[in-house]
C-alpha positions as CSV (number, residue, x, y, z in Angstrom):
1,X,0.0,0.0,0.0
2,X,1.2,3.2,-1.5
3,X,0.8,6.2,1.7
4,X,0.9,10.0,1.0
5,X,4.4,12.0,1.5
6,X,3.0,13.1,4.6
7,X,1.9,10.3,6.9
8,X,4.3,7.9,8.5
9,X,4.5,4.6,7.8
10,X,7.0,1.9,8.6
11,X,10.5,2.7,6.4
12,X,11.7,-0.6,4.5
13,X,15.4,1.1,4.6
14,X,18.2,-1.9,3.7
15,X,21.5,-1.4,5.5
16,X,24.6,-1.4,3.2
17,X,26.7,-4.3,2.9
18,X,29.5,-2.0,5.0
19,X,26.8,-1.5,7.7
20,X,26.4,-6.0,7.6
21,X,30.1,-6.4,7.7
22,X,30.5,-4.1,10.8
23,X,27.4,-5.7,12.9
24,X,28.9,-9.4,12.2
25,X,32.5,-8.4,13.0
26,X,31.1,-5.7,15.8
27,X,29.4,-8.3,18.3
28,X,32.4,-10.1,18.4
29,X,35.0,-7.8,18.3
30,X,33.6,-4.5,19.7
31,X,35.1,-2.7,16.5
32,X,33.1,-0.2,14.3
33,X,33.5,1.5,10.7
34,X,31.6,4.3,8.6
35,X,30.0,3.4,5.1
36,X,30.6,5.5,2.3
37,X,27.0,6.4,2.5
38,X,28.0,8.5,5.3
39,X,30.6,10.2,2.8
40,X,33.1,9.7,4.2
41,X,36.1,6.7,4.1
42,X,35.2,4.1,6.0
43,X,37.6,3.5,9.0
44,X,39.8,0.8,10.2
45,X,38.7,-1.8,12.5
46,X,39.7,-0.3,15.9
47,X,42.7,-2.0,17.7
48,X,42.0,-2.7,21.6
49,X,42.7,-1.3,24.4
50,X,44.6,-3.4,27.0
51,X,44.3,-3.8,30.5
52,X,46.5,-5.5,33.2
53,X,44.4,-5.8,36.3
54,X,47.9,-6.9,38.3
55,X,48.1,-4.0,40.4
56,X,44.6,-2.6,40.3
57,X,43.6,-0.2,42.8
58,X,40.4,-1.0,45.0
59,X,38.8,2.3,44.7
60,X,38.5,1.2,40.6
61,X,35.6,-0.7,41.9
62,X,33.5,2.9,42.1
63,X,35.2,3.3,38.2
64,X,31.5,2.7,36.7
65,X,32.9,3.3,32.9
66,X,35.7,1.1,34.0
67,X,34.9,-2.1,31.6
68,X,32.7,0.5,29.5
69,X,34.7,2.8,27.8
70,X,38.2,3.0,26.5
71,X,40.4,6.0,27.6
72,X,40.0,7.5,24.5
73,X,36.2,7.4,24.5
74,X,36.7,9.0,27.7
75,X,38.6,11.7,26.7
76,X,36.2,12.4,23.7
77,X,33.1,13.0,26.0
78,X,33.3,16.4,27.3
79,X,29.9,17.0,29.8
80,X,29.9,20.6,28.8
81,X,29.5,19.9,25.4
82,X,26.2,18.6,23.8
83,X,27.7,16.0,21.2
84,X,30.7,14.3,21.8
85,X,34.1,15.3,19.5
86,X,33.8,12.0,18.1
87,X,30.6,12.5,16.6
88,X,30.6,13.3,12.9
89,X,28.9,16.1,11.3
90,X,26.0,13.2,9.6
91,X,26.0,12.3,13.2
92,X,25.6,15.4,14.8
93,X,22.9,16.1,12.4
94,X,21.0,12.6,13.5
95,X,21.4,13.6,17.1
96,X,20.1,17.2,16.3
97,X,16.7,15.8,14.7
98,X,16.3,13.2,17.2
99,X,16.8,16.0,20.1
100,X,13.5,18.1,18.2
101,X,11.5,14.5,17.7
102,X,11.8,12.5,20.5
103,X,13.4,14.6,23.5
104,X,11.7,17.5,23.1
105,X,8.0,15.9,22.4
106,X,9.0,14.0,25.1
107,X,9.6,16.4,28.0
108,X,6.2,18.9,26.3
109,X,4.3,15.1,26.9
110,X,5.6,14.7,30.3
111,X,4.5,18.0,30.8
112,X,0.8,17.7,29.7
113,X,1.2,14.2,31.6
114,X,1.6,15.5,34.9
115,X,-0.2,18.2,34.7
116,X,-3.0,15.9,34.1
117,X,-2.1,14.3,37.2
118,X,-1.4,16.4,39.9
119,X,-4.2,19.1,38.5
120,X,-6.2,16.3,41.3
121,X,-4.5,17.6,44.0
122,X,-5.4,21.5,43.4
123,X,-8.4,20.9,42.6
124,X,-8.4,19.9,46.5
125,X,-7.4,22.8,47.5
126,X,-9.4,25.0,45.4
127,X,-13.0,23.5,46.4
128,X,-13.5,20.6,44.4
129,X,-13.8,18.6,48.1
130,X,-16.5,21.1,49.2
131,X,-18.6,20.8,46.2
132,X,-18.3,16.7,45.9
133,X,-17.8,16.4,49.4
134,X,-15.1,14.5,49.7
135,X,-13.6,13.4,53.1
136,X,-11.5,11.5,55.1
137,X,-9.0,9.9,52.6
138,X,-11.0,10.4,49.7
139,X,-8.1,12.0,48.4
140,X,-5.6,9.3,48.3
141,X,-7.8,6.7,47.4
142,X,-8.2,8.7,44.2
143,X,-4.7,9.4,43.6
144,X,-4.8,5.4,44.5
145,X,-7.6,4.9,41.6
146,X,-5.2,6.2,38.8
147,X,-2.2,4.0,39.8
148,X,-4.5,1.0,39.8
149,X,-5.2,1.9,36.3
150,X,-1.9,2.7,35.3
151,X,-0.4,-0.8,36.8
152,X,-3.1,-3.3,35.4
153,X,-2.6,-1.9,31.9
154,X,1.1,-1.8,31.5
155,X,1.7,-5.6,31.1
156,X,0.7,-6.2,27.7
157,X,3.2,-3.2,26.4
158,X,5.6,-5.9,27.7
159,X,4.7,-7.8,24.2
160,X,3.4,-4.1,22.1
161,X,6.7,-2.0,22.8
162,X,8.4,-4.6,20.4
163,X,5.8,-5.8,17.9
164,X,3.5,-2.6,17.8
165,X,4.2,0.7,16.3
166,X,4.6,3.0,19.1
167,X,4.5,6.1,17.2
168,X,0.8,5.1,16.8
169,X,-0.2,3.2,20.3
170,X,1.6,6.2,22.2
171,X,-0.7,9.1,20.4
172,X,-4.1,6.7,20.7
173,X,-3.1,6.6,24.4
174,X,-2.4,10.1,24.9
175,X,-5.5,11.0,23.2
176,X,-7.7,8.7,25.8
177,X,-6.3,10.3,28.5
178,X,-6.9,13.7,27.8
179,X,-10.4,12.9,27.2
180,X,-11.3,10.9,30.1
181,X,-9.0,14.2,31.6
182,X,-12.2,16.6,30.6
183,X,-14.8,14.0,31.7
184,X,-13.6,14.8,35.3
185,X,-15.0,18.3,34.9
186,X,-18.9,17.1,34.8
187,X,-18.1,14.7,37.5
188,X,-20.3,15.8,40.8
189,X,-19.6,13.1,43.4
190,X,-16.8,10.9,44.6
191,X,-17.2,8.0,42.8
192,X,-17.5,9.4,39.6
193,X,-13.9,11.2,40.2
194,X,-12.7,7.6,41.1
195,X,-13.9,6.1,38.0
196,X,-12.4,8.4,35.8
197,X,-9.3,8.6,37.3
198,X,-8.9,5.0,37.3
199,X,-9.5,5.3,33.4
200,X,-6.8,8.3,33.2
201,X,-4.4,5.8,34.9
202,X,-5.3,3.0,32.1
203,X,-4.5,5.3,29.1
204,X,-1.7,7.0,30.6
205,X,-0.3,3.7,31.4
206,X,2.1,2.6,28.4
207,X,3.9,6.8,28.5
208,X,6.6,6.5,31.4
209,X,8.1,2.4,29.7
210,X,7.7,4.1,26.6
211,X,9.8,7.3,26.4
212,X,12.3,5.5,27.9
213,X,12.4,2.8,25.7
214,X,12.4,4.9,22.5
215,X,15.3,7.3,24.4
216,X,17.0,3.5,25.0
217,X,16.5,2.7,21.4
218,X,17.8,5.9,19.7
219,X,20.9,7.3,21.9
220,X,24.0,6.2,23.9
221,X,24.9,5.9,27.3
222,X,27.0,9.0,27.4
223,X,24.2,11.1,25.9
224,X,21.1,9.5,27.5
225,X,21.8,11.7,30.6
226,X,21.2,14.9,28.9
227,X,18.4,14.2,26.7
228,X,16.4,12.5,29.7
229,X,17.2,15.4,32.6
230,X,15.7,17.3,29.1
231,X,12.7,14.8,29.4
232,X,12.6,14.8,33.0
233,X,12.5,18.8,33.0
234,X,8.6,18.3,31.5
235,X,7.7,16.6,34.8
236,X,8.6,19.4,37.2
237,X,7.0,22.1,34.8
238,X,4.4,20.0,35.0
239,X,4.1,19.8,38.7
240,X,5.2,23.7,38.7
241,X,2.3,24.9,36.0
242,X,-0.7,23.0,37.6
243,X,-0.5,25.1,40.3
244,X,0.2,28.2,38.4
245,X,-2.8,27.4,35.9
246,X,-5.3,26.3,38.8
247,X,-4.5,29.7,40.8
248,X,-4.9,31.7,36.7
249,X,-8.2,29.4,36.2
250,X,-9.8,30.0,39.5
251,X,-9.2,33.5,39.4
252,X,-10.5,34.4,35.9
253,X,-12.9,31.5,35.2
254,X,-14.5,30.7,38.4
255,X,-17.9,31.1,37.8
256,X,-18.4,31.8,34.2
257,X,-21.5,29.6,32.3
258,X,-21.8,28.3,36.0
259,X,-18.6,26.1,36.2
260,X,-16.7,26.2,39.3
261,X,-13.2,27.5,38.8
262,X,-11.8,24.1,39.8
263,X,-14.0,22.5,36.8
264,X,-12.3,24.8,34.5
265,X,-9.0,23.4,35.4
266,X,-9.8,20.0,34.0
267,X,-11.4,21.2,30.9
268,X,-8.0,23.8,29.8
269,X,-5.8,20.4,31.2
270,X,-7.8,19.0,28.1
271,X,-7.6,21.5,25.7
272,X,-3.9,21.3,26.2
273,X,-3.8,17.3,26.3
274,X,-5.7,16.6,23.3
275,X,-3.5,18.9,20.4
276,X,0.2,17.5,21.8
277,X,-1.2,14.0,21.7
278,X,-2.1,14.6,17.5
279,X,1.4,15.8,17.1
280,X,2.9,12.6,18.3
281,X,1.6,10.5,15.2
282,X,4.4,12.7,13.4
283,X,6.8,13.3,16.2
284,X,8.0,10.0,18.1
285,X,10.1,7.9,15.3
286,X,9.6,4.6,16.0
287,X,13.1,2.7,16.8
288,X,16.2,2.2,14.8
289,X,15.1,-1.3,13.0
290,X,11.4,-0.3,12.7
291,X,11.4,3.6,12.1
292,X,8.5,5.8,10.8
293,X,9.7,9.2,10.7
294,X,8.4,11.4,7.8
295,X,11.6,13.5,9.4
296,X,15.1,11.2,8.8
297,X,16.4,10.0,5.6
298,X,17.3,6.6,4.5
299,X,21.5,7.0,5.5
300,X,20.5,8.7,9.0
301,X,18.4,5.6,10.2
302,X,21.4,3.5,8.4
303,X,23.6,5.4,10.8
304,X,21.0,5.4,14.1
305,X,21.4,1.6,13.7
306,X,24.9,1.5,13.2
307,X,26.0,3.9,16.1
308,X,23.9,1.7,18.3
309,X,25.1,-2.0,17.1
310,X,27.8,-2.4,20.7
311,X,25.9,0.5,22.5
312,X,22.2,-0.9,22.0
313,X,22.5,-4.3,20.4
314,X,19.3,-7.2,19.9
315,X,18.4,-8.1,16.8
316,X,16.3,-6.6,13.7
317,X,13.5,-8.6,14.2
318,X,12.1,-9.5,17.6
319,X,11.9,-13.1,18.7
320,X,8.6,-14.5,19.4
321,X,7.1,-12.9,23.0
322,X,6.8,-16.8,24.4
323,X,10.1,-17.9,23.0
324,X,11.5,-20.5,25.6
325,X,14.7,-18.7,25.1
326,X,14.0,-15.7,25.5
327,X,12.2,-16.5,29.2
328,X,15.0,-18.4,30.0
329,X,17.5,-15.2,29.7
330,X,14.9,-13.5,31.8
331,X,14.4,-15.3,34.8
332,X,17.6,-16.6,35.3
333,X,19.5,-13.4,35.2
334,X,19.8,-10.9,37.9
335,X,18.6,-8.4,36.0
336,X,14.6,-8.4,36.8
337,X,15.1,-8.9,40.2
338,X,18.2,-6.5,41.2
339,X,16.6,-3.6,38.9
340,X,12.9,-4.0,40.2
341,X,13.9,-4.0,43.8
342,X,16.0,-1.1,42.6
343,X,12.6,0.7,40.9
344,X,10.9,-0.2,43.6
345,X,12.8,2.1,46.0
346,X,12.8,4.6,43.1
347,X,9.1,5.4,43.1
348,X,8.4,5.8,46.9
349,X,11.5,7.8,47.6
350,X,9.1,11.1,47.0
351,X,6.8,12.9,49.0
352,X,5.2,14.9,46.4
353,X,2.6,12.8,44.9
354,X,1.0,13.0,48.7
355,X,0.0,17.0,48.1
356,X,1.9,17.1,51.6
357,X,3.8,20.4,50.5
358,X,0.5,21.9,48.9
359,X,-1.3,20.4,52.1
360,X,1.0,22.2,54.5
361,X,0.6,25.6,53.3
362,X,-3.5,25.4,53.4
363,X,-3.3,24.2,56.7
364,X,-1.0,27.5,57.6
365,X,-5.0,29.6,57.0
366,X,-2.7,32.5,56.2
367,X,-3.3,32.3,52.4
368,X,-6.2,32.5,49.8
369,X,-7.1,29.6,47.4
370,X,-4.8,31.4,44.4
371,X,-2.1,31.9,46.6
372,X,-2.1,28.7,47.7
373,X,-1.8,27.4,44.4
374,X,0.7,30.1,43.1
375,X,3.2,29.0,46.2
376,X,2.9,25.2,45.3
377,X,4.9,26.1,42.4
378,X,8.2,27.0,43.9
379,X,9.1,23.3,45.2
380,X,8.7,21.8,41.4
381,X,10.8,24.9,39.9
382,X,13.6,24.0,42.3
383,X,13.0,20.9,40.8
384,X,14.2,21.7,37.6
385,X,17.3,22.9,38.7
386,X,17.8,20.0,40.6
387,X,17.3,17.6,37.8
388,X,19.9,19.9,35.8
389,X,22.8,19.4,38.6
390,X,22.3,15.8,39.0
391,X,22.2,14.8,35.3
392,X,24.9,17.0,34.7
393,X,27.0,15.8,37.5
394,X,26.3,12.4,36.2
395,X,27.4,13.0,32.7
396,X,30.5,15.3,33.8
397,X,32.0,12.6,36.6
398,X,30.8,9.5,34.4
399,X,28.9,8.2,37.4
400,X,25.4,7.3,37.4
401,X,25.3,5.6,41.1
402,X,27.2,8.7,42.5
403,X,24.7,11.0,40.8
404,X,21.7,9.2,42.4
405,X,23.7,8.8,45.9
406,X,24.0,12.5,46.6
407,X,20.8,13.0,45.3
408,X,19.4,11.1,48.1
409,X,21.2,12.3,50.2
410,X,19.5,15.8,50.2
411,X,16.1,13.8,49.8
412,X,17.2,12.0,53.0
413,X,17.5,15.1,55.0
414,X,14.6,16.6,53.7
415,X,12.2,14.0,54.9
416,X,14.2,13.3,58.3
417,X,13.4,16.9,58.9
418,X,9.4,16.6,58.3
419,X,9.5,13.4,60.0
420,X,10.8,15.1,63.3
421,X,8.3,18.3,62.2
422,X,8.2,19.8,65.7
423,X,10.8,22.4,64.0
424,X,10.7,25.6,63.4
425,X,8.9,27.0,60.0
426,X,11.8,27.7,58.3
427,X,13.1,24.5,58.1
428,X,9.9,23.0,56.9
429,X,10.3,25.6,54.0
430,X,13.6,24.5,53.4
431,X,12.9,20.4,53.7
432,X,9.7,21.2,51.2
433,X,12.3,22.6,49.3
434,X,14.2,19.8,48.8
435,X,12.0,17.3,48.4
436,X,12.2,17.0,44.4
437,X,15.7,15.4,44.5
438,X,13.7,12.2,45.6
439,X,13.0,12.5,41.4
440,X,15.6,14.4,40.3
441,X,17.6,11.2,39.5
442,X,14.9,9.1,37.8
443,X,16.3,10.1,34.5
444,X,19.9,8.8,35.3
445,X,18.3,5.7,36.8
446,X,16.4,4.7,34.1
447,X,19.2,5.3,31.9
448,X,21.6,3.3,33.6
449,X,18.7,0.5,33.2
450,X,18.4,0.7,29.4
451,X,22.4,0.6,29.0
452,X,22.4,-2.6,31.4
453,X,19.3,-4.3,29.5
454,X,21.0,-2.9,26.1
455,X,21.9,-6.1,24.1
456,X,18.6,-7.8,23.8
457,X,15.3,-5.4,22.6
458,X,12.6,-8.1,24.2
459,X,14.4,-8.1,27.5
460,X,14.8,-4.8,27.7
461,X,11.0,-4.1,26.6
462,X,10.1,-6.9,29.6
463,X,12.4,-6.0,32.2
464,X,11.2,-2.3,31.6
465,X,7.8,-3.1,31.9
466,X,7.7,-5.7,34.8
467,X,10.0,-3.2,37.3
468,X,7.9,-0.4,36.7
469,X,4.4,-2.2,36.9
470,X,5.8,-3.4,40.5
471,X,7.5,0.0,41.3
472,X,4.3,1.6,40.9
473,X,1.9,-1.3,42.0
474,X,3.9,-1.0,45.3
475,X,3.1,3.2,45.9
476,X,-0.6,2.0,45.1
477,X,-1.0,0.4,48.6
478,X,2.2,2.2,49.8
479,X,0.3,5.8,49.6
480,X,-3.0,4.5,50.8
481,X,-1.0,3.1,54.2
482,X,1.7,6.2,55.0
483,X,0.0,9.0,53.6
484,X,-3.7,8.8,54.9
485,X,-5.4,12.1,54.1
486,X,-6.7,12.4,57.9
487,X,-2.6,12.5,58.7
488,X,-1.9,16.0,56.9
489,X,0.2,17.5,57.3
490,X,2.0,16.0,59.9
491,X,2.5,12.3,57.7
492,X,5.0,10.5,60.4
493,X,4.5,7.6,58.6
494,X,4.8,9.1,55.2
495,X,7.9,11.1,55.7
496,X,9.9,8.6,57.8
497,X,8.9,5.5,55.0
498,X,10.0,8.2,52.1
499,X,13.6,8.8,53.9
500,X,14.1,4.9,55.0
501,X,13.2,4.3,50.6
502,X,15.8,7.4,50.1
503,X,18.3,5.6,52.0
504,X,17.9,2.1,50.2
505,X,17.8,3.3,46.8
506,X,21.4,4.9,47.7
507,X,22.6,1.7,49.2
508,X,21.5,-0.5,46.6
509,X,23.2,1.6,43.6
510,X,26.2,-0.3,44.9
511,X,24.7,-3.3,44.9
512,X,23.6,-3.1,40.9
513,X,27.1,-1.5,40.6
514,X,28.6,-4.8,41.5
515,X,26.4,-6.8,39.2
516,X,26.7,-4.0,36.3
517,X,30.3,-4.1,36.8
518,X,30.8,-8.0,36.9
519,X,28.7,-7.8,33.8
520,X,30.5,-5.5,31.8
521,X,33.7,-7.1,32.3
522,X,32.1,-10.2,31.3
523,X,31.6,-8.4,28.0
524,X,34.4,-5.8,28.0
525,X,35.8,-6.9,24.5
526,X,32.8,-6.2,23.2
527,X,33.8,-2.5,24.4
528,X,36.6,-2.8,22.8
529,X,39.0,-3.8,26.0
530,X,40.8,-6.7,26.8
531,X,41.0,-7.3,30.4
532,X,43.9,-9.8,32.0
533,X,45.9,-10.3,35.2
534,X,49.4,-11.3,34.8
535,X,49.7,-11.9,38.1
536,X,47.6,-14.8,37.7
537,X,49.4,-16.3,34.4
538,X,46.6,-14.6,32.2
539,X,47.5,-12.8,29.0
540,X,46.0,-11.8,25.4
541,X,46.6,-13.4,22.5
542,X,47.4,-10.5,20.3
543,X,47.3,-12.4,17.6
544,X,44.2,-13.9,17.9
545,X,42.3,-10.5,18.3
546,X,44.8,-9.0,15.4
547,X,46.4,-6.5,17.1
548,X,49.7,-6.9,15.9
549,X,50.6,-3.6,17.3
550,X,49.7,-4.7,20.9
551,X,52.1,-8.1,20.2
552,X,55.5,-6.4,21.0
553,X,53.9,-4.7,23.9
554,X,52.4,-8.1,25.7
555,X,55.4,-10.0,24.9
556,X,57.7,-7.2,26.3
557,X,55.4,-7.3,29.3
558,X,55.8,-11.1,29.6
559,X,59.4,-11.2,29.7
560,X,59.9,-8.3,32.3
561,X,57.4,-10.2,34.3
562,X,59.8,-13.7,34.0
């Protein structure tokens, strides 16, 4: 079937036989070339770098890039600079596009999708639970409602992220939610805001797996950082705008055609919701092996598969969902098990789902409605800046554990603070302050998880899914138990759990920095480094791995060892 210019549709795009060579010599050696289609003359196979582990130092064990990267990779990445010097100009153009397509859509998405969420919570404050009467912990059990819907609906993307177009599920999905988002605006009891949400959580369920497997799918370890602190940005301003838009919304629309100004807010939420979700049939690519964009030519998806053959590997074309084999890799690795543990700790390590901040001002009855809301926006904005300084810190010392350690660190005091509470108001001000570094890593984490997951698309897509329908399954019951409504603002319970899940998600970045490590040097020729300990009788075989420049320099090695 023939489709018009303008409407994607699946590319058939054949790689060159250059681009074959490379990806059967590549997964064995860890060696890459350019076609000619990139103009430019194809390189040499890469010689390796070699490493006697002999003398190693113990404090290489916190080295994270240790088995990752050779030195001169290293010295290539600069974390002030947005591509990397090894990046040609065809790739710099790639990255560019990608950066406007998928990173950008992404954090405007993450922007409608959260202020679609958390537009609940000042509602709240801004009469909705006068006018439905709502009561007791009416409120959590809602916010309760949407995670329930969100959970029960992300298993099947386990088997859709890899044998369904995402570029069109994501949009359908966007779309559902932004209408059941304006539904909520007729709603006139409790039950009716349950229902909805509930349905809210069902289509928004397959966007959080799904950005970061396309972001997985198109870009590198060392540039994944960036592009999802970029991503992640959309979630504070979300977070930061609610508030801003409720306090605008009540103050110029409560009341006209008879609609309570909280009732506007869900109806402008959909207004908002419904054009951004459109633009996604045109915006999100697909993936490197099944791309749709209108946007990128034949030689860039040839090159957004080549730069990815060591960095993301898997094949072309999926392997059945129920493949024996496939299971088999799944189950009896570590990787499903360390990493959800590791989500798990991820998603209660924040206090701001729980309106506690937005809560805590109300409950001061020194502020009007619009105030109220207008305040609940300086938390998130810190936000951003916090997301900034620990992606960037991430990128510019190559650690992705230290990044989320000293983020939690700050989250850790923040909530130790509000669990003691009998302090005085300016340290509550300043915990509330802090309380976004609980997410302000999430971006680095789930990054770190594609790059571990990278060399088989079905696990990835599985492990993905499972750890994040458990992380969030576990904050549905979580919430309802630590952060009962008829607690606020004190929430002992809720701030003491979210500082015990701070300090476990630091602690167990060293545990999956063991396994990641073990791991990679497992796999560290594929990377281009050969690993041996002379100590212990090892050596390369130079020979072997064609090196001949590296022959002299064993053998030299070998006799000044003897």
């Amino acid at each position: 079937m023939k489709y018009p210019w303008w409407w994607p549709h699946e590319r058939f795009v054949e790689d060159h036989k250059e681009d074959i060579t490379v990806e059967s010599t590549g997964k064995e050696a860890g060696v890459t070339s350019s076609s000619s289609s990139d103009n430019e003359e194809p390189q040499q196979a890469l010689t390796y770098e070699y490493r006697d582990e002999a003398n190693r130092p113990w404090w290489k064990y916190f080295s994270e890039y240790e088995y990752r990267i050779t030195s001169n990779e290293k010295k290539a990445h600069k974390w002030w600079k947005w591509f990397d010097d090894t990046n040609s100009p065809q790739e710099k153009k790639l990255l560019l596009k990608l950066d406007i397509l998928l990173t950008f859509y992404s954090f405007v998405l993450y922007w409608v999708k959260y202020l679609d969420q958390t537009n609940v919570n000042n509602a709240y404050v801004t009469n909705m639970k006068e006018d439905i009467g709502m009561k007791g912990n009416d409120l959590v059990v809602v916010q309760a409602m949407f995670t329930v819907g969100s959970c029960i609906f992300q298993l099947p993307f386990m088997y859709l992220f890899v044998h369904v177009p995402i570029n069109i599920m994501l949009p359908l999905m966007d779309l559902g939610w932004g209408i059941f988002t304006l539904f909520i605006y007729k709603a006139n009891n409790v039950e009716t805001v349950m229902a909805l949400r509930f349905f809210v959580g069902v289509f928004e369920s397959s966007f959080y797996p799904a950005i970061h497997y396309l972001l997985g799918a198109w870009y590198k370890p060392s540039e994944y950082g960036r592009r999802g602190g970029v991503y992640y940005f959309g979630q504070m301003l979300g977070v930061l705008t609610s508030g801003l838009l409720q306090s605008a919304t009540y103050d110029t629309l409560d009341g006209v055609n008879g609609l309570a100004g909280w009732r506007w807010m869900f109806i402008v939420s959909a207004i908002i919701t419904l054009p951004v979700g459109l633009i996604g049939f045109w915006a999100l690519p697909g993936t490197p092996n099944k791309c749709y964009s209108i946007f990128l030519t034949d030689d860039e998806i040839r090159l957004a598969r080549k730069r990815m053959l060591n960095k993301q590997g898997g094949e072309a074309k999926a392997p059945p969902f129920f493949d024996k084999e496939v299971w088999k890799r799944i189950i009896f690795d570590w990787k499903i098990y360390i990493l959800t543990l590791f989500n798990i700790f991820c998603w209660n390590n924040n206090n701001g789902t729980s309106g506690a901040y937005l809560l805590w001002i109300k409950s001061l009855d020194r502020y009007a409605p619009g105030k109220v809301n207008q305040l609940s926006a300086i938390s998130p904005g810190l936000g951003i800046l916090w997301i900034f300084l620990v992606c960037t810190g991430a990128d510019m010392f190559q650690s992705r554990y230290g990044a989320i350690v000293i983020s939690q660190i700050f989250n850790f005091t923040g909530n130790v603070i509000l669990a003691a509470w009998d302090v005085p108001e300016g340290a509550k001000w300043f915990a509330f302050m802090l309380q976004y570094f609980g997410w302000a890593m999430a971006s680095v984490l789930y990054g770190w998880m594609a790059d571990i997951c990278r060399h088989d698309h079905q696990v990835r897509a599985v492990v993905l899914v499972f750890m994040n329908v458990m992380a969030q399954a576990s904050t549905a019951w979580i919430s309802v138990l630590v952060w009962p409504t008829v607690e606020a603002p004190r929430y002992l319970k809720g701030f003491s759990f979210t500082a015990t899940s701070a300090f476990c998600l630091a602690a167990w970045s060293f545990v999956v920095l063991w396994f990641y490590k073990r791991e990679e040097r497992q796999n560290a020729k594929l990377n281009g480094i050969i690993v041996y300990n002379s100590k212990k009788g090892e050596y390369p075989d130079p020979e072997a791995d064609q090196c001949p420049a590296e022959k002299s320099q064993i053998q030299q090695q070998q006799n000044t060892n003897n």
